[in-house]
C-alpha positions as CSV (number, residue, x, y, z in Angstrom):
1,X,-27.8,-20.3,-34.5
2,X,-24.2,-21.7,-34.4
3,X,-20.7,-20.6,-33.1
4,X,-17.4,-20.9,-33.6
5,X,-14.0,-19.2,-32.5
6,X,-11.8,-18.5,-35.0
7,X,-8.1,-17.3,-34.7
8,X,-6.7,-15.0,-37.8
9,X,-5.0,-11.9,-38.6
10,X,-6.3,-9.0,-39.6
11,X,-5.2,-4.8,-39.4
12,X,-8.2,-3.3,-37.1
13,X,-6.4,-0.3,-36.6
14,X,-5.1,0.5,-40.0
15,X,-1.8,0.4,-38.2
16,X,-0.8,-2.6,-36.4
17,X,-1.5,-6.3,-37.0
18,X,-2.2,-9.2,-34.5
19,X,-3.9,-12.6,-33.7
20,X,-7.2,-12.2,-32.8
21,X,-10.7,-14.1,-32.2
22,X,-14.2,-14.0,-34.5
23,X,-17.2,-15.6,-33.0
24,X,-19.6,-16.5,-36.2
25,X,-23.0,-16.3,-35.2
26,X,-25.8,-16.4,-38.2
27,X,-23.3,-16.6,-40.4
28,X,-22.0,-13.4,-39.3
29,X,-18.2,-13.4,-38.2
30,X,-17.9,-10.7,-35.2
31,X,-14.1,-9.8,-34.5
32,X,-12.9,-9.4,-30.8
33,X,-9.1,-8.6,-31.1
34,X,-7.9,-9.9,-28.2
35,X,-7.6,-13.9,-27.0
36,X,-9.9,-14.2,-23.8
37,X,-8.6,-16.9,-21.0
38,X,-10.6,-17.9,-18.8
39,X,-8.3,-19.4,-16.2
40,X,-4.4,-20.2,-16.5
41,X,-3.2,-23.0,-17.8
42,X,0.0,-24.7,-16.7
43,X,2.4,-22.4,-18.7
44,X,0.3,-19.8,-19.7
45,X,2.7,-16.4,-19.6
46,X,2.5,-13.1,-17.9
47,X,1.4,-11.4,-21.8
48,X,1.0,-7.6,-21.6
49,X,-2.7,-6.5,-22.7
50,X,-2.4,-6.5,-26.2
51,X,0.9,-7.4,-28.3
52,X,3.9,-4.8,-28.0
53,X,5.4,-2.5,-29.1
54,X,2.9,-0.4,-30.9
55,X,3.4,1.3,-33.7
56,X,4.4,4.3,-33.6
57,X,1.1,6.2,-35.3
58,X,-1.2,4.3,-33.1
59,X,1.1,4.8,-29.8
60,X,1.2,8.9,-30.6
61,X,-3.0,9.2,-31.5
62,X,-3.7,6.8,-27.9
63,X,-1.2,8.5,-25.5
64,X,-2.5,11.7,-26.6
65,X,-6.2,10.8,-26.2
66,X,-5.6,9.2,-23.0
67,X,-3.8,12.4,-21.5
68,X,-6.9,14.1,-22.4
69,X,-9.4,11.4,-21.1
70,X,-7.5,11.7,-17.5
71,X,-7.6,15.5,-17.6
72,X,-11.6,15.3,-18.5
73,X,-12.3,12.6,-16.0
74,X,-10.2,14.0,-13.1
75,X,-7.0,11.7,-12.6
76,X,-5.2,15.0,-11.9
77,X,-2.2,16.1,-9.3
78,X,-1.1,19.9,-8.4
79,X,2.4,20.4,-10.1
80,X,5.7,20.6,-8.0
81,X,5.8,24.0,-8.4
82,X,2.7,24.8,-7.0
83,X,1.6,22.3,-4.8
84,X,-1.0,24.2,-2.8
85,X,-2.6,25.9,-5.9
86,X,-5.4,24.0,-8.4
87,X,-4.8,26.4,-11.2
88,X,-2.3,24.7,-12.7
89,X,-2.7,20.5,-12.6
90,X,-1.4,17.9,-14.5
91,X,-2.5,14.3,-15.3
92,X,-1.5,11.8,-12.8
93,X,1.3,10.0,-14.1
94,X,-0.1,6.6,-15.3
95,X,0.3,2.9,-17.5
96,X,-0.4,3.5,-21.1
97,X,-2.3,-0.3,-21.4
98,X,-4.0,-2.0,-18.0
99,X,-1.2,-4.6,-16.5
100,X,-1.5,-8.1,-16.6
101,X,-3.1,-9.8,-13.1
102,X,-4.0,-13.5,-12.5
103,X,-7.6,-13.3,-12.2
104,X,-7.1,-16.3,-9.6
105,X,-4.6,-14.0,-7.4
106,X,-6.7,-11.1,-7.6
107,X,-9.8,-12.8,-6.4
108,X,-7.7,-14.2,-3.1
109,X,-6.4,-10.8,-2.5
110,X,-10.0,-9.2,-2.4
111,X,-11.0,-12.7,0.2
112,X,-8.5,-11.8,2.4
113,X,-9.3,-8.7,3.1
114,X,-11.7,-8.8,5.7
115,X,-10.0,-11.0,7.6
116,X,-7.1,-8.4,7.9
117,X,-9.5,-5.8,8.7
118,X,-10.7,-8.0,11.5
119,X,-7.7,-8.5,12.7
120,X,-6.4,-5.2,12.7
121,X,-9.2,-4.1,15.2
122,X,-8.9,-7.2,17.6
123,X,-4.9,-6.4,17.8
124,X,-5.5,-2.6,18.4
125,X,-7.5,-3.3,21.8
126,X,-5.1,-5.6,22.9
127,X,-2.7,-3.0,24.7
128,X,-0.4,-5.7,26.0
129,X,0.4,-6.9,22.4
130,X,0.9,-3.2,21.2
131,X,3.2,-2.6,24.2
132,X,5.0,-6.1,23.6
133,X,5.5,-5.7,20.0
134,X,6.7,-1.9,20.1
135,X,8.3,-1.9,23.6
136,X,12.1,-2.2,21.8
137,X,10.9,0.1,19.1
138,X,10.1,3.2,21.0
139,X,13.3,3.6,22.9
140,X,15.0,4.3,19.5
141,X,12.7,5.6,17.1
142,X,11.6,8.8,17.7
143,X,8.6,9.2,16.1
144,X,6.9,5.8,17.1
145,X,7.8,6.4,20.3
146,X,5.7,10.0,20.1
147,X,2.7,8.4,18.7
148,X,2.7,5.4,21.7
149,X,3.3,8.2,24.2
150,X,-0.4,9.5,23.1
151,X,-1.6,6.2,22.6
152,X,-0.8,5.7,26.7
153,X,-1.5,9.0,27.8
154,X,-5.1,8.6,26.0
155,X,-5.7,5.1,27.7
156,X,-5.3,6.4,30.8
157,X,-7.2,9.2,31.0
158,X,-9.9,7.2,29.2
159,X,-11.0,6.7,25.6
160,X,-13.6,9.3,24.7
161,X,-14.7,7.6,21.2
162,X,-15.0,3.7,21.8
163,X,-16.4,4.1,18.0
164,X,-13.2,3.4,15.1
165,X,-12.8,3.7,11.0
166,X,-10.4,2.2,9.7
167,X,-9.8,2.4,6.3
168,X,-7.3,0.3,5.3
169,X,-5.3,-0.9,2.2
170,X,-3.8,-4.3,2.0
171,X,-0.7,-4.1,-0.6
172,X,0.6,-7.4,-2.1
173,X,3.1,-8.3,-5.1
174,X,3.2,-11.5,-7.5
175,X,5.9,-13.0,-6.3
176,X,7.8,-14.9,-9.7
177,X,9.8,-17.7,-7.9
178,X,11.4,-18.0,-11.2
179,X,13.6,-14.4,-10.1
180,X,14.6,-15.8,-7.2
181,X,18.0,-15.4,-7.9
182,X,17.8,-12.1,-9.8
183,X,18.6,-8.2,-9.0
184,X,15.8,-5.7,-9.6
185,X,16.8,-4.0,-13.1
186,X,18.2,-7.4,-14.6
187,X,17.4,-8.6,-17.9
188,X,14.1,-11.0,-17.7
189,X,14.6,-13.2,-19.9
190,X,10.8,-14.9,-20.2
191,X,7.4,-13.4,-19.6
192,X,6.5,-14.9,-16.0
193,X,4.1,-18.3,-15.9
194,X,0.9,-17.9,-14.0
195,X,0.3,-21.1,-12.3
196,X,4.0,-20.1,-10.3
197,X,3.0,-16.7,-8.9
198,X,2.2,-16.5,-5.6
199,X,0.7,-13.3,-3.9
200,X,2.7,-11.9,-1.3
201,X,1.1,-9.2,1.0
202,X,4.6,-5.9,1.2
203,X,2.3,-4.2,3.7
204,X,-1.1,-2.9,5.0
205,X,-1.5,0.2,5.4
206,X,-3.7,1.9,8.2
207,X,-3.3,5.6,8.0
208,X,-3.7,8.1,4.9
209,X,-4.1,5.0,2.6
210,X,-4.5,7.0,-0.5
211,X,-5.6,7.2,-4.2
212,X,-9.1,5.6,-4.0
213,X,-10.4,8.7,-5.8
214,X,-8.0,8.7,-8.5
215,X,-8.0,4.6,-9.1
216,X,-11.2,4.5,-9.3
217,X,-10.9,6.2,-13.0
218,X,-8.5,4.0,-14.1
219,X,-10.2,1.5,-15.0
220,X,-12.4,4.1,-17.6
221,X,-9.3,5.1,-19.2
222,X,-8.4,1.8,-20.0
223,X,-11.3,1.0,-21.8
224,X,-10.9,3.7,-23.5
225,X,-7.6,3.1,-24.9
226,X,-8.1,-0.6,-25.7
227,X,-10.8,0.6,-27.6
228,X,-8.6,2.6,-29.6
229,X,-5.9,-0.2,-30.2
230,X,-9.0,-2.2,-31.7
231,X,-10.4,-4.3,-28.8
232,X,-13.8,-4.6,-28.3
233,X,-16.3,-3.4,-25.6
234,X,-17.0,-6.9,-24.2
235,X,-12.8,-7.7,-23.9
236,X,-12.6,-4.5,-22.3
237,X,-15.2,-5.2,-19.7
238,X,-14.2,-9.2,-19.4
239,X,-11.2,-8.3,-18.3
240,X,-10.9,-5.0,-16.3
241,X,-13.0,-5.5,-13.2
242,X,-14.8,-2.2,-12.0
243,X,-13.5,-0.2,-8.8
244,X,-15.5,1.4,-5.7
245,X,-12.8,1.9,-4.2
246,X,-14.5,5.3,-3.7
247,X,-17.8,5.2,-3.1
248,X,-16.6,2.3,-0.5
249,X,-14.0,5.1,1.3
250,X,-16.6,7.4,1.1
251,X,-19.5,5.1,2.5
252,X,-17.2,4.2,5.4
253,X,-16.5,8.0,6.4
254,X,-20.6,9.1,5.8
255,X,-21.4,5.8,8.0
256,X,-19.2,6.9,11.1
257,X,-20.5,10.6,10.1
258,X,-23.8,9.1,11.2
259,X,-22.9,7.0,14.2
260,X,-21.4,10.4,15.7
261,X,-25.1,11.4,15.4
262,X,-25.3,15.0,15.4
263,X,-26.2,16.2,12.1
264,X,-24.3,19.7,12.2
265,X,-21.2,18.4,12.7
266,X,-18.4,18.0,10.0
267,X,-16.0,15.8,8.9
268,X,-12.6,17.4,9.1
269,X,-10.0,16.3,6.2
270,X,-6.4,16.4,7.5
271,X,-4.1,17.5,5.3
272,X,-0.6,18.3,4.8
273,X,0.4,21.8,4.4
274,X,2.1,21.2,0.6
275,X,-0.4,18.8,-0.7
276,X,-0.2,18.0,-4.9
277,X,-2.5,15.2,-4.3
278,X,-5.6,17.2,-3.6
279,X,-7.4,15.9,-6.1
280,X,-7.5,12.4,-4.8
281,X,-8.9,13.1,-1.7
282,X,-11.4,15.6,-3.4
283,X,-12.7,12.3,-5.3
284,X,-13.5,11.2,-2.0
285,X,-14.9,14.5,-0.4
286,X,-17.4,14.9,-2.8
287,X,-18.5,11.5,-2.9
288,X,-19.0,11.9,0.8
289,X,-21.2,14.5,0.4
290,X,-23.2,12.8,-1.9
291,X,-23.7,10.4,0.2
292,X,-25.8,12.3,2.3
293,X,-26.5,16.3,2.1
294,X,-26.0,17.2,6.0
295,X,-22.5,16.1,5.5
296,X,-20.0,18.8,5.4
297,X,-16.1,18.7,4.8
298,X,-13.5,20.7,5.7
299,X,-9.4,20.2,5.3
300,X,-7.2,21.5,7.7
301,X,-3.4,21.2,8.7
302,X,-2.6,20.1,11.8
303,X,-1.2,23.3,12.6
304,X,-4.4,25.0,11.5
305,X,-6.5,22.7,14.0
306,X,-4.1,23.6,17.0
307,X,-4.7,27.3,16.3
308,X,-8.6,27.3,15.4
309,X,-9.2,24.2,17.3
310,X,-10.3,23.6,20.6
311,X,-11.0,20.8,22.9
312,X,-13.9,21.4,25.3
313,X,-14.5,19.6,28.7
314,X,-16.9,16.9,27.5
315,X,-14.5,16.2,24.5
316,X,-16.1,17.8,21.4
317,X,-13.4,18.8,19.1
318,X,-14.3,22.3,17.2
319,X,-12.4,23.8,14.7
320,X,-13.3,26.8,13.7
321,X,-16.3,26.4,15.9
322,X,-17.8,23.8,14.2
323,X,-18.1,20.6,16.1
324,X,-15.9,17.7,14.9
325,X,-17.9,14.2,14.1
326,X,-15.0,12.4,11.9
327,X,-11.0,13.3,11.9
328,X,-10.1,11.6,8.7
329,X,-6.3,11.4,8.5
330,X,-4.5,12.4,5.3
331,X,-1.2,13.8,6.9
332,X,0.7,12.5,10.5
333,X,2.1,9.6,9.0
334,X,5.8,11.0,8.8
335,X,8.0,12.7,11.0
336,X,8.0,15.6,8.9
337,X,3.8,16.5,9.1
338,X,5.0,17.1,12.9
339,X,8.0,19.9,12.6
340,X,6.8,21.8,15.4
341,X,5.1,20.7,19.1
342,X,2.1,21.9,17.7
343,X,1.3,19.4,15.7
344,X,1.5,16.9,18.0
345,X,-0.4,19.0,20.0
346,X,-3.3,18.8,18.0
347,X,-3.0,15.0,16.7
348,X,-3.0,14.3,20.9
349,X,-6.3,16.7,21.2
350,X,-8.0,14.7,18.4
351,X,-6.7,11.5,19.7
352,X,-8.6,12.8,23.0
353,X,-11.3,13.9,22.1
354,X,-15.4,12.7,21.2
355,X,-14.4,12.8,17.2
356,X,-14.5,9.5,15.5
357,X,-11.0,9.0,14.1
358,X,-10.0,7.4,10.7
359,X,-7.3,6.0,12.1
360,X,-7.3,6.0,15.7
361,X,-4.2,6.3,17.6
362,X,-4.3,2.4,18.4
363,X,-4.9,1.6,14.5
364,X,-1.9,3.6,13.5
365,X,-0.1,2.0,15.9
366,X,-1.5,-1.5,14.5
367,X,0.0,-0.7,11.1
368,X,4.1,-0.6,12.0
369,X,6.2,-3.1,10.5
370,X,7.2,-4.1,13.6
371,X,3.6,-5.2,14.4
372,X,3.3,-6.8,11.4
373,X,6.1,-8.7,11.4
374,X,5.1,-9.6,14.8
375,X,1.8,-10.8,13.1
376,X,4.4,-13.4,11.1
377,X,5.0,-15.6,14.0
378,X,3.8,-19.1,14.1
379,X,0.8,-18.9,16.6
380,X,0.7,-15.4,16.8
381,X,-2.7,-15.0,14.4
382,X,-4.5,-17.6,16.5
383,X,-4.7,-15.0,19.2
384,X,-6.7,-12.5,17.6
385,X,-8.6,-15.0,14.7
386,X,-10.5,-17.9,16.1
387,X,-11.7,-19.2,12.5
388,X,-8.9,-20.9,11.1
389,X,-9.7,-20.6,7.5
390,X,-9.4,-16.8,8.1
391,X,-5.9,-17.6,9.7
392,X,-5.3,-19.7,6.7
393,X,-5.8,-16.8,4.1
394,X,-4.1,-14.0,5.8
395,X,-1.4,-16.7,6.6
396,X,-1.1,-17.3,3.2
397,X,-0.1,-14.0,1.9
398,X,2.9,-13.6,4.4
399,X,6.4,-13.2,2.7
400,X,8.8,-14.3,5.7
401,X,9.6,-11.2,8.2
402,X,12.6,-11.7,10.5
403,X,13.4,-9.8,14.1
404,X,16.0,-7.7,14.5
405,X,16.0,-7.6,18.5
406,X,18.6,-7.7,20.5
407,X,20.3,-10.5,22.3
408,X,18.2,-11.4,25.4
409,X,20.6,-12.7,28.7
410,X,19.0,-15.1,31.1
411,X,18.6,-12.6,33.8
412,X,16.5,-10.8,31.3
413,X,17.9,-7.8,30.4
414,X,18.9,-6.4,26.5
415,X,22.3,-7.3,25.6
416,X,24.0,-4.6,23.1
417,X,26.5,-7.6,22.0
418,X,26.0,-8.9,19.1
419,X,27.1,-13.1,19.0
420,X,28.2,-15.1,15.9
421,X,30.9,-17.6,14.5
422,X,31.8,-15.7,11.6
423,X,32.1,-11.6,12.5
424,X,33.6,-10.8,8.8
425,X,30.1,-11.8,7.2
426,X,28.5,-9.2,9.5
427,X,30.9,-6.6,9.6
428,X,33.1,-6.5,6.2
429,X,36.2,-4.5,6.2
430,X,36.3,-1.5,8.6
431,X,38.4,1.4,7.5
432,X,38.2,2.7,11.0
433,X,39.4,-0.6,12.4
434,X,36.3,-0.5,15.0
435,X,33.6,-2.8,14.9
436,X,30.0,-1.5,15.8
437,X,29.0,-4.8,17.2
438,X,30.9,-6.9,20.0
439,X,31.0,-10.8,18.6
440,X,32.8,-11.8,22.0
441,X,31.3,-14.4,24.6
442,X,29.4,-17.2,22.9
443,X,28.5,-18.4,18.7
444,X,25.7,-18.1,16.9
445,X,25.0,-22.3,16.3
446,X,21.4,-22.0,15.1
447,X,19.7,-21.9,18.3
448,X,20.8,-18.2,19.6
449,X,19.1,-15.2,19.9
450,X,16.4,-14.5,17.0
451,X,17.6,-11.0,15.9
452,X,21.2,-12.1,15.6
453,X,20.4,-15.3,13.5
454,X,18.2,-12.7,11.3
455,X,21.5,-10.6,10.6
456,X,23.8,-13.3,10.6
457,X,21.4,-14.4,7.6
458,X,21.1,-11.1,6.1
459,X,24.5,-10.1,6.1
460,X,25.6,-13.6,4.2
461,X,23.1,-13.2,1.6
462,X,22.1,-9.4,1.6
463,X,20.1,-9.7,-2.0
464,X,17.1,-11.8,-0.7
465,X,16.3,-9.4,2.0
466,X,14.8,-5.6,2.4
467,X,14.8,-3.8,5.7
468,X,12.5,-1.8,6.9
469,X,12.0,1.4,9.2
470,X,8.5,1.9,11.0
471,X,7.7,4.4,7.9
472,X,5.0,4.7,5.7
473,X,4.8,7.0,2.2
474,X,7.7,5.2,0.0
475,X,11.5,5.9,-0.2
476,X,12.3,4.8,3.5
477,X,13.1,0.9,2.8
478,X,17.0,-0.5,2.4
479,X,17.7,-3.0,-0.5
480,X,20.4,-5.3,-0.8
481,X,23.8,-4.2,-0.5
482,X,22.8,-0.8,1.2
483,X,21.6,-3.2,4.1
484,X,25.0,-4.2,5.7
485,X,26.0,-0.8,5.7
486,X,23.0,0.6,7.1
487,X,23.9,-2.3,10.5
488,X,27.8,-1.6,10.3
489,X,26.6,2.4,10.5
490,X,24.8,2.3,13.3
491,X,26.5,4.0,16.1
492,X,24.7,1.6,18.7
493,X,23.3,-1.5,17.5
494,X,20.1,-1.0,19.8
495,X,19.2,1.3,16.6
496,X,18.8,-2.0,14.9
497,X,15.2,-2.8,16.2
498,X,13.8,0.3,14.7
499,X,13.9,-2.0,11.8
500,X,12.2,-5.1,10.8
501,X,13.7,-7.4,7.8
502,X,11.7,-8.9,5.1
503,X,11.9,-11.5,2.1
504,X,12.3,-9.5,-1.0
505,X,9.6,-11.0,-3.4
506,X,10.4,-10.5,-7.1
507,X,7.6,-9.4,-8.5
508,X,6.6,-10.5,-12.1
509,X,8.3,-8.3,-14.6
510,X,6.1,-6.8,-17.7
511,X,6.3,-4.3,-20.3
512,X,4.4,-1.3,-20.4
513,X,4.5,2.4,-21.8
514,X,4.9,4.7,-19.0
515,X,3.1,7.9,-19.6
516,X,4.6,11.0,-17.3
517,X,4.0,15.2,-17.7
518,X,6.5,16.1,-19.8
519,X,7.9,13.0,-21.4
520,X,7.4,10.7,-24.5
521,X,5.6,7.5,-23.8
522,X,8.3,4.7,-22.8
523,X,7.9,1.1,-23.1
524,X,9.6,0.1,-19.8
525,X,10.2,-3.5,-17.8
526,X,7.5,-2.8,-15.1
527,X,6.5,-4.3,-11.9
528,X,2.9,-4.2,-10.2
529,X,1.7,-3.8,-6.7
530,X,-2.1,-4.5,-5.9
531,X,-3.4,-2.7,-3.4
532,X,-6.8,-3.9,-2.2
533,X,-9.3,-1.4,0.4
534,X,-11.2,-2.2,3.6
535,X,-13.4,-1.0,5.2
536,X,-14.2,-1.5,8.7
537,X,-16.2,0.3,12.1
538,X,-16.3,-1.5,14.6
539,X,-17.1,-0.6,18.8
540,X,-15.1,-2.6,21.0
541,X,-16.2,-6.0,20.3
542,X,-19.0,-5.4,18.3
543,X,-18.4,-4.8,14.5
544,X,-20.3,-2.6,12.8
545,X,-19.1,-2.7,9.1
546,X,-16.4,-4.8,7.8
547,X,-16.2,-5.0,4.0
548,X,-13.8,-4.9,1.2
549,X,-13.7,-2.1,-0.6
550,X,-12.2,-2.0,-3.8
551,X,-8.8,-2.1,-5.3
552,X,-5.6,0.0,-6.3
553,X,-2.9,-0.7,-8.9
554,X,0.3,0.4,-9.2
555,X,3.0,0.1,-11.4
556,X,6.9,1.2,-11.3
557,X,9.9,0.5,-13.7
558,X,11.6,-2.8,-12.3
559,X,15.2,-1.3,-11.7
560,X,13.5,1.0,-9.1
561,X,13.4,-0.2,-5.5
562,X,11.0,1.4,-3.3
563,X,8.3,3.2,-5.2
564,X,4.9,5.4,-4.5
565,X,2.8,7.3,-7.0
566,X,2.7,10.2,-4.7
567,X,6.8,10.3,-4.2
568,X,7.2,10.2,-7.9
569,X,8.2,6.3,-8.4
570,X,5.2,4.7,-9.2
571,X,2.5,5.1,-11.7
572,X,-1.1,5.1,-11.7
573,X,-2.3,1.6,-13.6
574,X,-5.4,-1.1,-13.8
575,X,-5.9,-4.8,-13.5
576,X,-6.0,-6.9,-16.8
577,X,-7.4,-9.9,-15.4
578,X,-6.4,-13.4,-17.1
């Protein structure tokens, strides 16, 4: 028996021509249409799947087969129009070809990410670091400042469930140093290099981390379409890793189901009240009943749970008189899931009561972006990771993340003055002839207060930056030029440390076809963001599970900022490891 590789062209498809490899074997030349890499080389680009643009035949027969693929396999969403009904869905929008992912990059993100779920837990029972890091925070931002009144009203009247699921998901970017000096929606004008991208964690997310139903499918329609642009099976599977990013979320909630130990209580889903992405956390509700038969699900609004709820003495949570092992958050994450005192009622009777939580109030209090940036300061890991390889990898992910609090006086009290050489770079031109921040009393040399060398720096060179608001779900980050008038806005500059700022990475830039309800295919300039799953209990010190869990891709057209599949931006998309 002998081998050989051998490059040539042929037409697979009938349609479309392109270089591709033939292993001989026997004598027999087997075809495999796309070039396999094993590892980058110095130089090796950023190439999309297979070579672009498709023609149009082939682009019409594999967008419409893969529309019906997602249908048939279940990566579905309710429409706008009816959001709470499942008699009319649509495909999830998604990437007509898997995206493009250093193989190298995707295999530190998945290492990292049990350091992060470590390190989430440690930080969440440290309530002087949670206090520390939020205590500027809370006397201007509403809504954190709700959530960290529960978190101290629930410490001191004792926590009920020393038991906590966290199901996390770690979100990172390839950063392309190369775009350093580039706007989102430029031109690019060469694929990105591998052996220069760097992986750079945007966020983790503790609460309502979602689409670990619907991902997990991706990966299946991809195969499917290479195969129908001519690539083999074994390309296919070299280079789209499989995803449990379900059955991992739905382990970690039927594994706290059991440690409540009572075996006729449920695990209660909460939802919004307008929810199109039922069908992602369906994936996971059924997969958590697989898991064992005892378990039961049920969803409920947070309204619904204050009026069927209740709270007895001993701290079993019923709803609807069933007793309530795991509250598995899907909803609470924005202002908007509490427009009533209700609802905040009931989060604070969950928060109180025996239920194991997924996330507990301390977790979702873990996840702020003020915490995180927090998390960014030299020696500030060390605290909570003693290994310090672990502190190492997380370490390594970090974009830079800047304060934005306010001037400290030696006596010790907040200062609302804000103190620089050169006002005009913070304020601009002021139609109203008033400036929002005092400049008077001392400079800004370098070696002043933190927050004010951070918007000093921002407001010179506004491009490199993104600010961002203790938020989660997409759409509530400021780019760019929107961020000095966001500061020059702000009727007292104490509103500033609601905010945290952050490098902007430039993510590597790739073309795609973009498939959406409703719309041709369109080969777009697309970005990627890697999302990766964890999967932790632990019970006070002791940790009972800590795992990864699986992974997420998504993908948005590179002129658009701040994106999420579930707000519209973003599409549903695979890894194409290289």
């Amino acid at each position: 028996m002998t081998a050989e590789r051998v490059t040539y062209w042929q037409d697979r498809t009938g349609v479309q021509t392109g270089v591709q490899t033939g292993v001989r074997c026997n004598n027999r030349l087997q075809y495999l249409p796309l070039q396999v890499s094993r590892r980058p080389s110095k130089g090796q680009t950023m190439d999309p799947a297979v070579p672009l643009p498709l023609a149009p035949p082939l682009l019409s027969r594999a967008t419409e087969s893969a529309k019906d693929w997602a249908i048939l396999h279940g990566v579905a969403m309710r429409t706008e129009e009816e959001p709470n009904s499942s008699d009319v869905v649509n495909f999830a929008p998604f990437l007509l070809l898997p995206s493009p992912v250093p193989r190298a990059l995707f295999d530190q993100a998945k290492a990292v990410q049990r350091d992060f779920n470590l390190l989430v837990h440690r930080l969440s029972q440290d309530a002087d670091f949670l206090s520390s890091c939020l205590k500027s925070t809370i006397q201007v931002d509403d809504f954190t400042c709700r959530l960290f009144r529960i978190y101290e009203q629930v410490r001191r009247e004792g926590v009920a469930q020393p038991v906590c699921l966290g199901l996390h998901r770690s979100d990172y970017m390839l950063d392309d140093p190369c775009r350093s000096g580039q706007e989102n929606g430029e031109p690019v004008a060469k694929q990105p290099r591998l052996d220069q991208l760097q992986l750079k964690q945007i966020e983790i997310n503790c609460i309502a981390s979602s689409f670990g139903g619907l991902g997990t499918q991706m990966p299946g329609l991809h195969r499917h379409v290479l195969r129908l642009c001519g690539a083999s099976r074994f390309t296919a599977d070299q280079h789209l890793p499989q995803n449990r990013a379900m059955s991992s979320v739905a382990g970690g909630l039927a594994a706290a189901w059991e440690l409540y130990g009572e075996q006729s209580a449920i695990i209660v889903f909460v939802v919004q009240e307008e929810n199109r992405n039922a069908m992602d956390q369906r994936w996971l509700e059924f997969a958590a009943m697989d898991r064992n038969p005892s378990i039961r699900v049920r969803r409920y609004s947070l309204m619904e749970i204050h009026a069927r709820g209740e709270l007895r003495p001993d701290k079993t949570l019923l709803v609807d008189g069933l007793e309530v092992a795991v509250a598995y958050f899907r909803a609470g994450y924005i202002p908007t899931d509490y427009p009533t005192e209700q609802e905040w009622k009931a989060r604070l009777n969950i928060e109180q009561s025996r239920a194991i939580k997924c996330p507990c109030i301390s977790y979702h209090l873990a996840g702020t972006k003020k915490v995180q940036q927090e998390l960014a300061q030299p020696g500030v890991l060390e605290q909570f990771l003693e290994d310090p390889a672990a502190v190492a990898r997380v370490r390594a992910t970090f974009a830079g993340q800047y304060t934005l609090e306010l001037v400290r006086k030696s006596n010790g009290s907040s200062s609302n003055e804000l103190h620089v050489k050169r006002p005009e770079l913070l304020l601009g031109p002021d139609p109203k002839g008033s400036a929002k921040f005092s400049t008077k009393d001392s400079t800004l040399d370098g070696k002043g207060p933190q927050g004010d060398r951070t918007v000093q720096m921002v407001m010179s060179d506004s491009g490199r930056f993104v600010m961002k608001p203790q938020r989660e779900g997409g759409g509530n980050n400021i780019f760019g030029d929107d961020i000095p008038a966001a500061l020059n806005n702000m009727a007292d500059p104490k509103e500033r440390t609601a905010y945290v700022v952050m490098d902007r990475v430039r993510p590597a830039v790739v073309s795609n076809y973009m498939v959406r309800p409703g719309r041709d295919p369109a080969l777009t300039e697309a970005v990627s963001e890697l999302g990766i799953f964890g999967v932790f209990i632990g019970k006070g010190n002791e940790v009972v599970l800590n795992q990864e869990g699986g992974h997420l891709l998504r993908t948005k057209p590179s002129s658009t900022e701040d994106g999420g599949v579930a707000s519209g931006n973003a599409l549903l998309d695979s890894p194409y490891l290289i």
